[in-house]
N, C-alpha and C positions, 0 to 999 in steps of 0.2 A: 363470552365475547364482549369484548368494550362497546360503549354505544355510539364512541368514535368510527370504530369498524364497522359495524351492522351500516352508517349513514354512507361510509363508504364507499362498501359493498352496492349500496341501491343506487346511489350516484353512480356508478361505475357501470353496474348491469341498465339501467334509462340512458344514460348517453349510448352506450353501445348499441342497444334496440334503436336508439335514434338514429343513428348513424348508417346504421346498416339499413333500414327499412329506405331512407333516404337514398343511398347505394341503390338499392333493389330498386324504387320507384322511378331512376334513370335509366334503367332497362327495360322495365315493364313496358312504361309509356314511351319505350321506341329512344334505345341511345341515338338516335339520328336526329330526334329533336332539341336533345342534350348539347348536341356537335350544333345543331347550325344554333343555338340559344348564347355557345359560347362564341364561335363565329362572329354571332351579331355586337357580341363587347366588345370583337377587336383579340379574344382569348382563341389561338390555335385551337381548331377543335378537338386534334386527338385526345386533350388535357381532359374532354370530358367523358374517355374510358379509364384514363388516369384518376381524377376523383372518384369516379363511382366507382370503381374497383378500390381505391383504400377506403371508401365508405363504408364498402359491402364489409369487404375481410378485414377490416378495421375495426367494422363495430362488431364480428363475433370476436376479433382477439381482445376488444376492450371489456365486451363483456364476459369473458372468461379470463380479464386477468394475465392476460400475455402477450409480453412486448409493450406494457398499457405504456409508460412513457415515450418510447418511439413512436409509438400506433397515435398517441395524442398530441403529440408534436407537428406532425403532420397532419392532423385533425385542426390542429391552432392555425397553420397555414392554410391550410382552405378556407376556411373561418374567415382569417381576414383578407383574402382574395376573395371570397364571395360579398362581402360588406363595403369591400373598397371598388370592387369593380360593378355587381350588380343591383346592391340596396343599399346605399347612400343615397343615393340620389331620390330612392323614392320614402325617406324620411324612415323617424324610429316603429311605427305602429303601418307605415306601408302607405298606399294611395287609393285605395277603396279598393282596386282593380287587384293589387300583388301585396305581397304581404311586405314589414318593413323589415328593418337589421332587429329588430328585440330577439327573438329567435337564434340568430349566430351569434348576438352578442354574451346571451348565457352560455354557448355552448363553446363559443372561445373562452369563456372564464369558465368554464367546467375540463378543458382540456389544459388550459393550463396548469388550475389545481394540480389535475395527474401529471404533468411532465415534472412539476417539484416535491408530488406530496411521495411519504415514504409506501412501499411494496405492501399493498393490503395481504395482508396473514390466511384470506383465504383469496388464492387467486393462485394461475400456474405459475405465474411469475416468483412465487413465493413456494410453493411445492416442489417447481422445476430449477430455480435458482438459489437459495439459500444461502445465506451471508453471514 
């Protein structure tokens, strides 16, 4: 295997464990805080089953490689709905109290990577599609 691919591969499997645990921990800690959190931006709240559900089943299809460009596209729009609506304002490294955008900003430049890079060779996307 390339050592293009192995970097890949562990980019691809840490964002999707990102992503997903992030999903998971808007349920854990009571999706009803999720709802009134986006509420208070001004954000419809149903949007916060909408994200944490593509977080969740996002980040295992990202880290398994399936669907990674769609699944990361819409990882890049949350990305920068969460930057533009909730941390901007509270600067790059946060305000002592919340943390700042550095966090979605690598993660919106790690999804975009996937939406343009080509089909990693071990992934379903690449087992189950074949070009």
């Amino acid at each position: 295997m390339e050592k293009q691919e192995i970097g890949k591969v562990i980019l691809r499997a840490v964002a999707g464990l990102l992503f997903f645990i992030h999903g998971l921990s808007k349920f854990q800690g009571g999706i009803s805080n999720t709802v009134g959190f986006f509420d208070s931006l001004g954000i419809p709240g149903f949007m916060a089953y909408v994200v944490a559900v593509v977080e969740l089943l996002g980040g295992i299809a990202l880290f398994l490689g399936l669907g990674t460009r769609i699944v990361t596209l819409l990882f890049a729009l949350i990305m920068i709905g969460a930057i533009f609506t909730a941390k901007l304002s509270l600067g790059f490294l946060g305000n002592g109290q919340m943390a700042g955008y550095e966090l979605d900003l690598v993660l919106l430049a790690v999804s975009i990577y996937f939406v343009f890079a080509e089909k990693s060779k071990v992934s379903l996307d690449h087992l189950l599609f074949r070009s």
